[in-house]
Structure formats: structure tokens, C-alpha cells
Backbone bond lengths (Angstrom), bond angles and torsions (degrees), N, CA, C in turn:
res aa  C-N    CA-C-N  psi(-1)  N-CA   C-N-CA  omega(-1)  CA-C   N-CA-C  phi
1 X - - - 1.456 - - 1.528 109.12 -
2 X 1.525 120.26 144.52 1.261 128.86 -178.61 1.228 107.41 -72.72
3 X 1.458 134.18 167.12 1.413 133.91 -177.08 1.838 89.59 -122.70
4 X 1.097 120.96 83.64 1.702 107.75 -170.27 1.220 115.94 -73.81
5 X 1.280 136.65 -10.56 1.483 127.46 140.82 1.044 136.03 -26.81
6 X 1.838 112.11 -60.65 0.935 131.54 -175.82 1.620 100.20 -76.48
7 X 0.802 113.77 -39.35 1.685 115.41 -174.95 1.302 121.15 -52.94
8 X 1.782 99.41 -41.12 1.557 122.72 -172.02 1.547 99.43 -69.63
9 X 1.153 114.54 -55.63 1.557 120.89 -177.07 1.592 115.61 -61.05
10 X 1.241 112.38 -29.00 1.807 116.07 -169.58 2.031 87.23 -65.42
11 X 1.638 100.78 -62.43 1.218 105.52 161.60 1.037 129.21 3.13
12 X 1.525 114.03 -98.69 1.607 123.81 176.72 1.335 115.36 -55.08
13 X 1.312 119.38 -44.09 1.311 112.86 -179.75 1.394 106.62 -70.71
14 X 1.425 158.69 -61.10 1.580 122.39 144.61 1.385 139.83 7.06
15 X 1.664 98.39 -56.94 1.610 91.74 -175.92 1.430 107.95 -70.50
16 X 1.788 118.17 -53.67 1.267 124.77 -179.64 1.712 103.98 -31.62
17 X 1.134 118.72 -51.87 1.452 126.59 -174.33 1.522 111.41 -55.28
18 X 1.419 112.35 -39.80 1.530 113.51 -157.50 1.646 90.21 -87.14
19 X 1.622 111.83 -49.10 1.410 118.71 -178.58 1.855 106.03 -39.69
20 X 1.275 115.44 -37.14 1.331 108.49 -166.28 1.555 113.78 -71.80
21 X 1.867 99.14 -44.34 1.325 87.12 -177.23 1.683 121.30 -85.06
22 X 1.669 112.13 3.28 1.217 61.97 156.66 1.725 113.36 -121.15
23 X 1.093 125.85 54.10 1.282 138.19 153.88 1.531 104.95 -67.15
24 X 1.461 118.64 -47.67 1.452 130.25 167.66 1.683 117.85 -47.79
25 X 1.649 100.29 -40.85 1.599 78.75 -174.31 1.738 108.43 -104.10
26 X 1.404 106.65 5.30 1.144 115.40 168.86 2.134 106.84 -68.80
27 X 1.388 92.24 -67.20 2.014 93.82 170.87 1.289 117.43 -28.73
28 X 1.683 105.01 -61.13 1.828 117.74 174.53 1.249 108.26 -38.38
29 X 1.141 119.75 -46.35 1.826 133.12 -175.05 1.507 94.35 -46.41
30 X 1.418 99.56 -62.16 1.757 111.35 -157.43 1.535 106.64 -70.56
31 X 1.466 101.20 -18.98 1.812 92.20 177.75 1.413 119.76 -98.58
32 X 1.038 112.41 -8.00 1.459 120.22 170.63 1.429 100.07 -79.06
33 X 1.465 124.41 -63.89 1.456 101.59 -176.08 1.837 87.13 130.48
34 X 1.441 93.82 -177.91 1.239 91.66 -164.26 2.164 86.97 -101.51
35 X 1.709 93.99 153.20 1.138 106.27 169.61 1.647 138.59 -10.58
36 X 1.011 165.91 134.30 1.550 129.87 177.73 2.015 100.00 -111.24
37 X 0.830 171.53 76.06 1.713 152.52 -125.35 1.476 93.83 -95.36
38 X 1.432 114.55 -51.14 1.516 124.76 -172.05 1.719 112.17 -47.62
39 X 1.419 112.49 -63.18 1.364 116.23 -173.61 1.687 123.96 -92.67
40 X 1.242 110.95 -157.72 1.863 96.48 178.39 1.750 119.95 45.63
41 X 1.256 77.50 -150.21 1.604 98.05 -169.45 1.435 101.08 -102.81
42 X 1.330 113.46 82.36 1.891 111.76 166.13 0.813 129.45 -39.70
43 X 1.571 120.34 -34.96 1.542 132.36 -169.30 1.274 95.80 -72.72
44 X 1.157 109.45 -67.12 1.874 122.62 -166.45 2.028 99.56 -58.30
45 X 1.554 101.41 -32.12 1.859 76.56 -177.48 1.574 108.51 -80.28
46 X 1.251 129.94 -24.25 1.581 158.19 164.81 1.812 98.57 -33.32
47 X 1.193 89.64 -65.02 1.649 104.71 177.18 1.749 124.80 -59.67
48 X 1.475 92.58 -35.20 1.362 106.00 170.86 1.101 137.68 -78.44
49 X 1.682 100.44 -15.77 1.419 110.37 -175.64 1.459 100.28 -97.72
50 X 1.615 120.14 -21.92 1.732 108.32 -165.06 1.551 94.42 -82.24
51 X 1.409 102.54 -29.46 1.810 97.85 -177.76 1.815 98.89 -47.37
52 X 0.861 96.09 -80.35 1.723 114.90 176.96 1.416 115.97 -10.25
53 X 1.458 103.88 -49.09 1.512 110.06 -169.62 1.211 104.16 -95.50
54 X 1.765 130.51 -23.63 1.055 119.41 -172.58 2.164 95.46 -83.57
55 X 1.290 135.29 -40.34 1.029 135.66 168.44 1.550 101.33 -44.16
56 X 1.081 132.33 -58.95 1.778 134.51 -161.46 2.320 89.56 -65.63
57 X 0.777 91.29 -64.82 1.720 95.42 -178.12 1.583 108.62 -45.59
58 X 1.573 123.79 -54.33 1.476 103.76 -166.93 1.877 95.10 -85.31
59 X 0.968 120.83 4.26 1.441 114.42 175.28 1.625 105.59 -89.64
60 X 1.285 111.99 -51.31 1.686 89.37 167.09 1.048 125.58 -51.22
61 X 1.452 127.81 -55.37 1.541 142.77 -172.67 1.121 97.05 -38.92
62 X 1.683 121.01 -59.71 1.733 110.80 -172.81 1.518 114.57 -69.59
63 X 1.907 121.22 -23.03 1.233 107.67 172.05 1.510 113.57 -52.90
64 X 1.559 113.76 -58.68 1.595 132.64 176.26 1.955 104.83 -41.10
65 X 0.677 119.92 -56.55 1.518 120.90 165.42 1.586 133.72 -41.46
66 X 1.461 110.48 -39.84 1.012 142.12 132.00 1.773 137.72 -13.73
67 X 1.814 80.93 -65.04 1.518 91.82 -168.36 1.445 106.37 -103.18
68 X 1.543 108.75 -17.55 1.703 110.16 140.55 1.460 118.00 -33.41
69 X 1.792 108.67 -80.30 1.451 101.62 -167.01 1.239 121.85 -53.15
70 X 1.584 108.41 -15.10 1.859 104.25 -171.51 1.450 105.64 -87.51
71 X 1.331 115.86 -14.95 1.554 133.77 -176.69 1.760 92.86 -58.72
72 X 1.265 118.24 -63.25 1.629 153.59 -160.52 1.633 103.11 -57.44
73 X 2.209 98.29 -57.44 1.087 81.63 170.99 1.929 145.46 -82.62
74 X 1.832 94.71 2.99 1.278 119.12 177.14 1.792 101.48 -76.41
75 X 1.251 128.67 -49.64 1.243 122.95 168.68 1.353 134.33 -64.73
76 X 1.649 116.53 -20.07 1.296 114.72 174.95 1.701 121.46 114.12
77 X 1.560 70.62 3.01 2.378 86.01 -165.98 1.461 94.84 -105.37
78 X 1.554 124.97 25.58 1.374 107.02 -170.56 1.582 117.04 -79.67
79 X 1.102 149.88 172.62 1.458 133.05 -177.80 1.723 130.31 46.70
80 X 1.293 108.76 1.94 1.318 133.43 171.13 2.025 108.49 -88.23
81 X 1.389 80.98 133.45 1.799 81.78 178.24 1.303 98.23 -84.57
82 X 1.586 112.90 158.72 1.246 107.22 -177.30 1.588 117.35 -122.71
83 X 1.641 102.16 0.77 1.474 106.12 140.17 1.542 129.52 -64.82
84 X 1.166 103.82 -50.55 2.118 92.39 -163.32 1.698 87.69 -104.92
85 X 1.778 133.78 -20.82 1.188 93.93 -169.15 1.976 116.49 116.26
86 X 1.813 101.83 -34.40 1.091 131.16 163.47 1.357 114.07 -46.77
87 X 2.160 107.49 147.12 1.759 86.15 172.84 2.022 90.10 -96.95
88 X 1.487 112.03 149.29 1.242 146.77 169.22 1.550 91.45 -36.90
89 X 1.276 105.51 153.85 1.426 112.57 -174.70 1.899 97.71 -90.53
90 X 0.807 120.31 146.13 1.695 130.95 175.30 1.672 109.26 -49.50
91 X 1.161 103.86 -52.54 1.143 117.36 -161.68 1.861 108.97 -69.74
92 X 1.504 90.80 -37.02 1.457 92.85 -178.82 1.351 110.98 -91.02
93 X 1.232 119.30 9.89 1.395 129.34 152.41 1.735 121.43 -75.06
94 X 0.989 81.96 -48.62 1.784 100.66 173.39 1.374 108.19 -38.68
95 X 1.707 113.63 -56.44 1.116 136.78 -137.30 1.598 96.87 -95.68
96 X 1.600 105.21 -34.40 2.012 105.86 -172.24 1.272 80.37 -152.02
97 X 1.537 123.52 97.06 1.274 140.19 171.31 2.026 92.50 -46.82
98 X 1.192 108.00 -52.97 1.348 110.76 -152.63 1.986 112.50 -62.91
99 X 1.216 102.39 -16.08 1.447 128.61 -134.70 2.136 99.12 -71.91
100 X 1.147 100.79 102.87 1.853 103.62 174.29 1.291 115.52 -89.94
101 X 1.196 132.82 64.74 1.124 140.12 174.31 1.545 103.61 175.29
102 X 1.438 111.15 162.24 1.596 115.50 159.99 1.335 110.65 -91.23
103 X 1.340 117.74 175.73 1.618 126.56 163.97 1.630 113.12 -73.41
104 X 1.210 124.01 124.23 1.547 140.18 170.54 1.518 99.40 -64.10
């Protein structure tokens, strides 16, 4: 059985966590400045920016993931797979708080 307290809270405290960093690489953004393409090293700012965007993208996704499961656990479907209907194994809760389905 899920402990949804505890679940709810691991939750937020995740997002708070994820929210921070990327507030962090959002600032970094702002202190570097904006891109330059013309001068320097294009490649290397090119590189710097997909890092950037690819870090800013899987950090929302996991906020959004997040605010799914807390969605889930506000409705009552939390720890429930949402293929067959099944409750989620504990463990693989443990393991991907976020996780709507079991392992196949």
C-alpha cells in the first residue's frame, strides 16, 4: 500500500528541487548574455546553447510529470496503473515516484 502523504510530499519536494535548478540554468542563461553566432567560437556557443535547452526541456518534462502525479494523487488514481487498472507495485514507486504504469 502507498503511504500518499508521504508520496504527496516526496512529490513537491522534487518539484521545489527541479523548479530550482532550473531557475539556475535559466540565471546562467542571463549571465552569459545572449548568444554571439557572428564572433567566437560558433560551434562551442551552438553547443552551449543545445546543452541549455536540452537541460531547460527535460527539467520541465519532469516538473510536468510531477504535477501529473500530484494531479493523480488529488483524484485518487495515484499508484494505480493506468493501463490494466492494477495498484503499481510499491517499490516501483519508490524507485519513479512519478511512474503510471508498472514494469512489463
Amino acid at each position: 500500500m502507498v503511504d500518499i502523504a508521504t508520496a504527496r510530499q516526496r512529490l513537491l519536494d522534487e518539484r521545489a528541487r527541479l523548479e530550482r535548478q532550473l531557475e539556475l540554468v535559466k540565471q546562467e542563461r542571463a549571465e552569459d548574455g545572449p548568444i554571439d553566432m557572428l564572433g567566437g567560437d560558433a560551434a562551442a556557443d551552438t553547443s552551449s546553447a543545445t546543452t541549455e535547452l536540452n537541460m531547460r526541456s527535460d527539467l520541465e518534462h519532469s516538473i510536468h510529470e510531477i504535477d501529473a502525479a500530484l494531479r493523480r494523487v488529488d483524484e485518487g488514481t495515484y499508484g494505480i496503473d493506468e493501463e490494466t487498472g492494477e495498484p503499481i507495485d510499491p517499490e516501483r514507486l519508490d524507485a519513479v515516484p512519478t511512474a503510471r504504469t508498472n514494469v512489463r
